[in-house]
C-alpha positions in Angstrom: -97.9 1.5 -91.0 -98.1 1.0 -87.3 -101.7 0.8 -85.6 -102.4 2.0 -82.4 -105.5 1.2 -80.8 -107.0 2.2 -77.8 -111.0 2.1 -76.1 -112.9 4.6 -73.9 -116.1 3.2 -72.3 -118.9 6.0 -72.0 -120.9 4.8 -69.4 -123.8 6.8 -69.5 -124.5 6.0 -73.5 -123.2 2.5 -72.3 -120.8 2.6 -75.9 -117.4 1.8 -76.1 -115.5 3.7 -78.7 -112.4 2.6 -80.4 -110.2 4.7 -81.3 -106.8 3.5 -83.9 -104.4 5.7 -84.6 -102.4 4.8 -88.2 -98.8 5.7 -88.1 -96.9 5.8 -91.3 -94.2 3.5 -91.1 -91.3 3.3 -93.1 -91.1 1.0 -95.6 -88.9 -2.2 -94.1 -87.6 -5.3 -96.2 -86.6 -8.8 -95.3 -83.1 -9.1 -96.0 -82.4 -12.1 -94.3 -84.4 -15.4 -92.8 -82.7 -17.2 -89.9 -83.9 -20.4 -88.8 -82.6 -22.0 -85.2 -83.2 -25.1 -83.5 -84.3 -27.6 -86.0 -82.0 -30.4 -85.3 -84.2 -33.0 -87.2 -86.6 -30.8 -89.6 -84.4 -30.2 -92.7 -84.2 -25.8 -94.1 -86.4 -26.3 -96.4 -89.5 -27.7 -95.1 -89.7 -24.9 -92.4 -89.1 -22.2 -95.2 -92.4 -23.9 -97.1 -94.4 -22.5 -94.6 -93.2 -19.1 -93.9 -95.4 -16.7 -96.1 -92.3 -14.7 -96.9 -89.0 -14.9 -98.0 -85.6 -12.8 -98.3 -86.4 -9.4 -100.5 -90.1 -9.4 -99.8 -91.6 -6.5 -97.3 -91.8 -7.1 -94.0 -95.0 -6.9 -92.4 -96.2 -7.9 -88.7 -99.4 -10.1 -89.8 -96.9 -12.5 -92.0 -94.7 -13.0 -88.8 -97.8 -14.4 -86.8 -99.0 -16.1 -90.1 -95.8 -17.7 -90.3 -95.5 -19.0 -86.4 -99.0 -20.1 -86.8 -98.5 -22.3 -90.1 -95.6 -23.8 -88.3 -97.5 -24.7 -85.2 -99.8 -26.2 -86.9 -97.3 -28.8 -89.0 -97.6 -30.5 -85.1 -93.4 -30.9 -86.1 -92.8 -28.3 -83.3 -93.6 -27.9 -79.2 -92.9 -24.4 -79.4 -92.5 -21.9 -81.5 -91.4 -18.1 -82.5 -90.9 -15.6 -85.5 -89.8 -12.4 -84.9 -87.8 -9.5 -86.3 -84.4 -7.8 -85.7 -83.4 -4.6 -87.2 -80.5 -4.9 -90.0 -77.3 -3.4 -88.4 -76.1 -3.0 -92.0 -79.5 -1.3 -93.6 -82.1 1.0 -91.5 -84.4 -0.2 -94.2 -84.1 -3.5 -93.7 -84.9 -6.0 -91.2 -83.9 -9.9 -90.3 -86.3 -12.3 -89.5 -85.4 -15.4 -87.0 -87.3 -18.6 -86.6 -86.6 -20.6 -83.3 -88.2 -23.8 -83.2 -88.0 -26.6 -80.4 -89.2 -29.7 -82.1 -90.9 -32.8 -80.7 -91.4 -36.0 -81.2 -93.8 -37.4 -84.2 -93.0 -41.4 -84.2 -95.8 -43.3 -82.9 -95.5 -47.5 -82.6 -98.8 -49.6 -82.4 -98.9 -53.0 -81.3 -102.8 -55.3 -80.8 -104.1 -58.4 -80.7 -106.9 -60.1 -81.2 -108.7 -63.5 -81.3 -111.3 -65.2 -83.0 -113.3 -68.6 -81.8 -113.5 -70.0 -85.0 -110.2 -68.3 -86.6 -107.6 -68.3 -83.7 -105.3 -65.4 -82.7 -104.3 -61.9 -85.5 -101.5 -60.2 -84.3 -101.0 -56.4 -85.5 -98.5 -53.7 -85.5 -97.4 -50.4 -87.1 -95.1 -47.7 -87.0 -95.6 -44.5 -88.3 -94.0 -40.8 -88.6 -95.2 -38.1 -89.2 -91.6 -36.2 -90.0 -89.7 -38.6 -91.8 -86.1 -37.9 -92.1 -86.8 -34.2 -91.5 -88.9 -34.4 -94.8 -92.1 -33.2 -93.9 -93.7 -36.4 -94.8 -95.8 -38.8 -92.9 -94.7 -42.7 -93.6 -96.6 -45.6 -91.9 -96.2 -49.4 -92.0 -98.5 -51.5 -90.8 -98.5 -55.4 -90.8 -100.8 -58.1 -89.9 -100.5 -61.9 -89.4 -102.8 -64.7 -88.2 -105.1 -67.9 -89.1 -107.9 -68.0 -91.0 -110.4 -71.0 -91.3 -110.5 -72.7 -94.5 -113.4 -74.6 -94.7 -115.2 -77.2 -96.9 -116.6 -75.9 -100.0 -119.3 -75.9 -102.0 -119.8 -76.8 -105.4 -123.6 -76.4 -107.4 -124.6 -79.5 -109.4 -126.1 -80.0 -112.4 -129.8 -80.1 -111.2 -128.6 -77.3 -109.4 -128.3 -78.2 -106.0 -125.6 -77.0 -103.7 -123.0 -79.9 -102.8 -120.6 -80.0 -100.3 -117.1 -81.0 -101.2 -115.5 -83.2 -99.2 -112.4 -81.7 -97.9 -111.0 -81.4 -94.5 -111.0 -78.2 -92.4 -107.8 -76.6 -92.4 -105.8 -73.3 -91.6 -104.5 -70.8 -93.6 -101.7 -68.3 -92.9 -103.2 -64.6 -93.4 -100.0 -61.9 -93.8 -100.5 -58.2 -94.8 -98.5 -54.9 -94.7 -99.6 -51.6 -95.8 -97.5 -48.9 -96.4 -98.2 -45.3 -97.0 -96.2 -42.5 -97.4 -98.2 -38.6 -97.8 -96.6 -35.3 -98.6 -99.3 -32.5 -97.9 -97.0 -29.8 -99.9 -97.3 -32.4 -102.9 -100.2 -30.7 -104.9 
């Protein structure tokens, strides 16, 4: 169905009425799904989020459903879904998909330093498109000094001894990696 609406203001009631007028439609289906301009994002990862597929019924809502699940993967700077009459069958309609992606690598690089520990060095790389995949990878590694200083030991009597051993520097390394798939479960 098609839904016309329209609104007349009545001033001295001060009410606005709405008026929709419900068109039966015919009946329209999907015979075909197109999808343009996704150089990097692989077929299938776009088709995940489009509510519909080829032999299902067309309907307007799933078109803006469909551009507003893939706006919201953050994949895209722009985006549109719309529909084209099948020159083949009246009943029938293709659907085309143009994206224009944009870029979902980020690079991190700190520092920091300590008085009693000396300098950490961090950095990390993460994206949130891997390979066209749909996932999000990130890598993260650290690296600095750490104190290590003399230790303590309780005694018999139960007194708390200090060893004697020097003060002396340790080597702290660390990478994380994490990779996230939010079509997983």
């Amino acid at each position: 169905m098609d839904v016309d609406q329209s609104f007349k203001y009545n001033k001295e009631t001060k009410t606005i009425d709405v008026i929709l007028n419900i068109i039966e439609s015919e009946k329209q289906y999907i015979s075909k799904v197109i999808i343009r301009g996704n150089d990097k994002t692989r077929d299938y990862v776009i088709r995940e989020e489009l509510p519909f597929e080829e032999g299902d019924l067309y309907s307007q809502s799933l078109l803006s459903t469909a551009e507003n699940n893939l706006k919201s993967t953050g994949f895209f700077e722009a985006v549109e879904v719309k529909k084209h009459p099948d020159p083949i069958s009246p009943d029938k309609c293709i659907v085309e998909t143009n994206v224009l992606e944009t870029r979902t690598g980020m690079v991190q690089f700190s520092g920091s330093y300590s008085t009693s520990d000396g300098p950490m060095l961090n950095g990390g790389y993460g994206e949130q498109n891997f390979l066209g995949t749909g996932k999000a990878v990130q890598l993260s590694l650290n690296a600095g000094r750490s104190l290590i200083g003399p230790g303590y030991s309780v005694s018999k009597d139960g007194s708390i001894e200090k060893l004697k051993r020097k003060q002396k520097f340790e080597m702290l390394k660390s990478a994380n990696l994490s990779i996230s798939d939010s079509h997983l479960f």
